[in-house]
C-alpha positions, -999 to +999 in steps of 0.1 A: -252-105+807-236-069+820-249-039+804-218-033+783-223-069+766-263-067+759-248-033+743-225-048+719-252-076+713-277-054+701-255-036+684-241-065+665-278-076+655-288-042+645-260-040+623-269-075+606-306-066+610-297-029+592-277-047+560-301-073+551-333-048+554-310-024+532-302-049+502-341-055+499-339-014+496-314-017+466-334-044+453-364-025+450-352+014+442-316+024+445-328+062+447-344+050+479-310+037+493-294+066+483-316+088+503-313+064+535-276+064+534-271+101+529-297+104+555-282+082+579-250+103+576-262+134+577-280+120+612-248+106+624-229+137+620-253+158+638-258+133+669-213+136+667-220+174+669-242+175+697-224+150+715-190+170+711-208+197+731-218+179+761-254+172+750-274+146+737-262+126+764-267+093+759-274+093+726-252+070+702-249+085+669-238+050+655-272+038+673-293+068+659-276+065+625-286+030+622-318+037+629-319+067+604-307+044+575-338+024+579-364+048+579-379+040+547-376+001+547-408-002+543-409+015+508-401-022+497-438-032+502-446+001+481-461-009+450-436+003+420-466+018+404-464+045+430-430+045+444-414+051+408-441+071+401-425+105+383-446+130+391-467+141+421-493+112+439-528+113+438-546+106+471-549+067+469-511+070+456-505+090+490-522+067+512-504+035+498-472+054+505-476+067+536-484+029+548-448+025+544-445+038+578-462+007+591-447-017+570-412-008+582-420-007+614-437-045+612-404-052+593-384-040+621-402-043+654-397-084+661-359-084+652-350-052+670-343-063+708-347-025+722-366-013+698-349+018+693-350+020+654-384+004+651-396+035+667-380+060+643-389+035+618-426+038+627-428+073+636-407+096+617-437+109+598-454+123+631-458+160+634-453+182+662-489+192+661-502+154+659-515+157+621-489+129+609-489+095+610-495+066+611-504+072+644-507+112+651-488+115+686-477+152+694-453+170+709-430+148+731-452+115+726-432+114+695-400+095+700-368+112+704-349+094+678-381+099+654-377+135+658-344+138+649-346+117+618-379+134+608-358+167+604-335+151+584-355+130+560-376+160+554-341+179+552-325+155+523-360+151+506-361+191+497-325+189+486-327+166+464-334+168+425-370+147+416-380+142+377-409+164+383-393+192+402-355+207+409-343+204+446-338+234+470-305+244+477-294+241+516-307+275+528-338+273+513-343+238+530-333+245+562-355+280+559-387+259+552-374+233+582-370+266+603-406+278+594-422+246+603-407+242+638-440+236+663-459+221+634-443+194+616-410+193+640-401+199+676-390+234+678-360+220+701-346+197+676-352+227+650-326+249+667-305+222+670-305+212+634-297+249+622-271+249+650-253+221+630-260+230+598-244+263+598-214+249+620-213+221+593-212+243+563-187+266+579 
């Protein structure tokens, strides 16, 4: 099979591997989808951005967009207790959250022939500075499609309205995205985001 077939053939099972891991998202916690598609947009539309000025080369922003909208499949294996949970999570609550990482990744890894979104799956909670998880790479050991989509959960999270707290608007987002460049994200992909962001809004 010729490079431009395997293409197509991976990203026909991506796309079928994408829908079916999504409807056992809405299944579980539609607030969940939400957030996964309008992070998967917002990914898309900056990969189109970058792309548009001759970088990223490479880079699909379907591919990365698919991969953005199934960060958090794992959350399905969340128990409700903690996923639903309206208010801020103790540190057992934390820890069985943050094993959603994992889970997605376990979820993805075998049905993902490149295994492009089981990587940002798996590591889009890594941090610049190796204090993430679930397995504390740093700086360029953390995948590039992870970065991205690390900037842009964390991005979409602030933003939006919680029961226990009121969202930030944009600038005060990308502000706190801007003041952790070289700890939690790549200071590269940083500049890149406000880049976009401010072309985006105009």
């Amino acid at each position: 099979m010729d490079a431009k077939h395997l293409n197509q053939t991976q990203t026909v099972e991506s796309t079928s591997l994408e829908e079916r891991l999504l409807d056992l998202v809405a299944r579980k916690d539609l607030s969940t989808l939400g957030h996964s598609n309008r992070v998967a947009t917002l990914t898309r539309e900056w990969a189109e951005f970058m792309s548009s000025r001759g970088l990223w080369i490479g880079v699909s922003p379907a591919r990365i967009g698919s991969a953005a909208r199934m960060h958090d499949v794992g959350k399905v294996m969340v128990p409700d207790s903690v996923l639903l949970k309206a208010g801020p999570l103790d540190a057992l609550e934390r820890e069985l959250m943050n094993a959603h990482a994992e889970a997605g990744y376990e979820m993805v890894r075998d049905r993902d022939v490149s295994g492009y979104s089981a990587m940002a799956v798996r590591h889009h909670h890594e941090r610049w500075d190796g204090q993430g998880y679930p397995l504390g790479l740093q700086g360029e050991e953390i995948p590039f499609q992870a970065q991205v989509v690390s900037i842009v959960d964390a991005f979409d999270a602030m933003t939006e309205d919680r029961v226990y707290r009121k969202g930030r608007s944009p600038e005060e987002a990308l502000a706190e995205i801007e003041r952790c460049a070289g700890s939690h994200f790549s200071p590269a992909r940083v500049a890149e985001f406000v880049q976009f962001i401010h072309a985006r809004n105009g």
